[in-house]
C-alpha positions in Angstrom: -5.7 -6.3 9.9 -8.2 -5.0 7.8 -5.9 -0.9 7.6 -2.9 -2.9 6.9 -2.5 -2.2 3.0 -3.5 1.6 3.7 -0.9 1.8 6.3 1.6 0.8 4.0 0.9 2.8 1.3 1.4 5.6 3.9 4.5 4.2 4.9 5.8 3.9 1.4 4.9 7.7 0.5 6.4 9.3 3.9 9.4 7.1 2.9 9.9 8.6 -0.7 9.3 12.1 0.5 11.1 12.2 3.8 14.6 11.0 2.3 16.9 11.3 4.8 16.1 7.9 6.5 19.0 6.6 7.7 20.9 3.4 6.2 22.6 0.6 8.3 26.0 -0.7 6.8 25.7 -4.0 8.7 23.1 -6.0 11.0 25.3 -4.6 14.0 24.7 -1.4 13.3 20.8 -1.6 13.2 21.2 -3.8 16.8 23.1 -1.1 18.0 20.4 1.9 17.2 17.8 -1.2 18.4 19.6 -1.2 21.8 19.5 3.0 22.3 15.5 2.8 21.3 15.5 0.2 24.2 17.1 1.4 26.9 14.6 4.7 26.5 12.7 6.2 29.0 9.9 6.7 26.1 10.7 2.6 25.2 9.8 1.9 28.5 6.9 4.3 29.0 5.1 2.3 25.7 5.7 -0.9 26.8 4.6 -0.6 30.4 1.5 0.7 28.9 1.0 -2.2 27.0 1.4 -4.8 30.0 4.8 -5.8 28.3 7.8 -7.1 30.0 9.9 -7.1 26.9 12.8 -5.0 27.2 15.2 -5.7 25.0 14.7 -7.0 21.1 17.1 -8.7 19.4 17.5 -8.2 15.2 18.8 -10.6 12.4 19.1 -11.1 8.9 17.5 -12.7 6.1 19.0 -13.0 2.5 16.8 -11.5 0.2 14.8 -14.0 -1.7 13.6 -15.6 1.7 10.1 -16.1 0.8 8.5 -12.9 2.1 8.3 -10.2 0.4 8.8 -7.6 3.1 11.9 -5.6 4.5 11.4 -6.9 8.0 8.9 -8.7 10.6 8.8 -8.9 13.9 8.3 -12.4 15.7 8.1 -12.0 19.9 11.2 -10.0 20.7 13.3 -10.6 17.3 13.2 -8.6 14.7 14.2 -9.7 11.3 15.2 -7.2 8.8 15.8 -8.1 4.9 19.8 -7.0 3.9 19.0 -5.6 0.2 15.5 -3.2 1.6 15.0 -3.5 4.9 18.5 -2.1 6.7 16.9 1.3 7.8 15.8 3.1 10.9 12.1 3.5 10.0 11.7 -0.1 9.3 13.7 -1.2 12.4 10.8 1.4 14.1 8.4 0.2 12.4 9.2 -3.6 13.7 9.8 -3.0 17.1 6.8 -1.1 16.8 4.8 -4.3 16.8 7.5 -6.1 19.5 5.5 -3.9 21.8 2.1 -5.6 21.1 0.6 -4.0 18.1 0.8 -7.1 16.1 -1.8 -5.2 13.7 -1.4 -2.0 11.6 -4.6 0.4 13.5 -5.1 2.9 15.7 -2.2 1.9 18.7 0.2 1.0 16.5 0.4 4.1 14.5 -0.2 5.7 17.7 3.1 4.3 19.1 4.8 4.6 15.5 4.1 8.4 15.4 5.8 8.7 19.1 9.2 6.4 18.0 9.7 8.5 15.0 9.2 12.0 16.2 11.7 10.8 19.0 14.1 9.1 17.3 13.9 10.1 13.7 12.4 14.0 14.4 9.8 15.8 14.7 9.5 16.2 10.7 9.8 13.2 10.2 6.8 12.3 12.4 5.1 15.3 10.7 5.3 14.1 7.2 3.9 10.4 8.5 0.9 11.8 10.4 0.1 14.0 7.1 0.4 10.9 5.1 -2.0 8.5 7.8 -4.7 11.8 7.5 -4.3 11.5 3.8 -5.7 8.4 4.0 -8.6 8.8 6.8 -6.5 6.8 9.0 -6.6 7.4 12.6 -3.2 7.8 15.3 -5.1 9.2 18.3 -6.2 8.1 21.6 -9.1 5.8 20.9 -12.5 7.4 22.1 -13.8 6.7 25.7 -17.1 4.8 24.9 -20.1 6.1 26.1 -21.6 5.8 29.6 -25.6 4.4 28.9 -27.0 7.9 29.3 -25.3 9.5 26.4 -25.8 6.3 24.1 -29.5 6.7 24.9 -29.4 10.2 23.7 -26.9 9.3 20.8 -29.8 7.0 19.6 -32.8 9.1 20.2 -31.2 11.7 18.3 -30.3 9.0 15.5 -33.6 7.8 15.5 -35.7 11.3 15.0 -33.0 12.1 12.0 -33.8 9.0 10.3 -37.4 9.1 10.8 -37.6 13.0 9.8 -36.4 11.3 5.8 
């Protein structure tokens, strides 16, 4: 998970700028918003893209102090979400991010990341993320199509006369 740290760091700077992320009073609450993002014809658009027959996700709570020093993971379809930092709606996203398969922190997941927030937290919201990933050279598109053997041949010939032209 070798983008991981930069990902955070993005994370952590759309989080202080954006503000207005909302704040769950109780473990129900965040369950509740979990079971909306479910039930989702975008929820179910991601996950059938991902070969996943998870559905629904279920979240508990950890006391702070548990060991890990994080405001939530994401284990199969359970989300766990610290009660002192992690009782928000961007880190519930960001978790059931992952319960969809992108048990890493590249490309797909801040693919799928970027299309949770701009639905469910707004299109500024989504904004302010995507300006942060750039920032940091980090990719959120479609993954290039690789290259049929033709233009790979060409890609190299061309590499090949550059280099040797030095």
């Amino acid at each position: 998970d070798s983008e991981k740290t930069k990902t955070y760091k993005c994370e952590w700077a759309f989080q202080r700028e954006y503000g207005k992320i909302k704040e769950f009073n109780t473990i129900a609450e965040a369950q509740k918003r979990c079971d909306q993002i479910t039930k989702s014809p975008l929820w179910k658009k991601l996950r059938e893209e991902k070969g996943r027959s998870i559905s629904s996700v279920s979240v508990k709570s950890k006391a702070r102090n548990t060991g890990r020093k994080t405001a939530g993971w994401a284990s199969g379809n359970t989300i766990t979400l610290d009660m002192i930092v992690g009782l928000d709606e961007y880190t519930l996203i960001h978790e059931m991010t992952h319960c969809l398969g992108n048990w890493h922190h590249g490309r797909s997941f801040r693919r799928d990341l970027l299309k949770l927030v701009s639905r469910f937290m707004g299109r500024d919201a989504a904004n302010i993320l995507k300006s942060k990933f750039k920032e940091k050279k980090l990719a959120c598109g479609e993954p290039r199509k690789p290259l049929d053997i033709e233009q790979w041949l060409a890609s190299k010939e061309r590499m090949t006369k550059m280099r040797s032209a030095v």
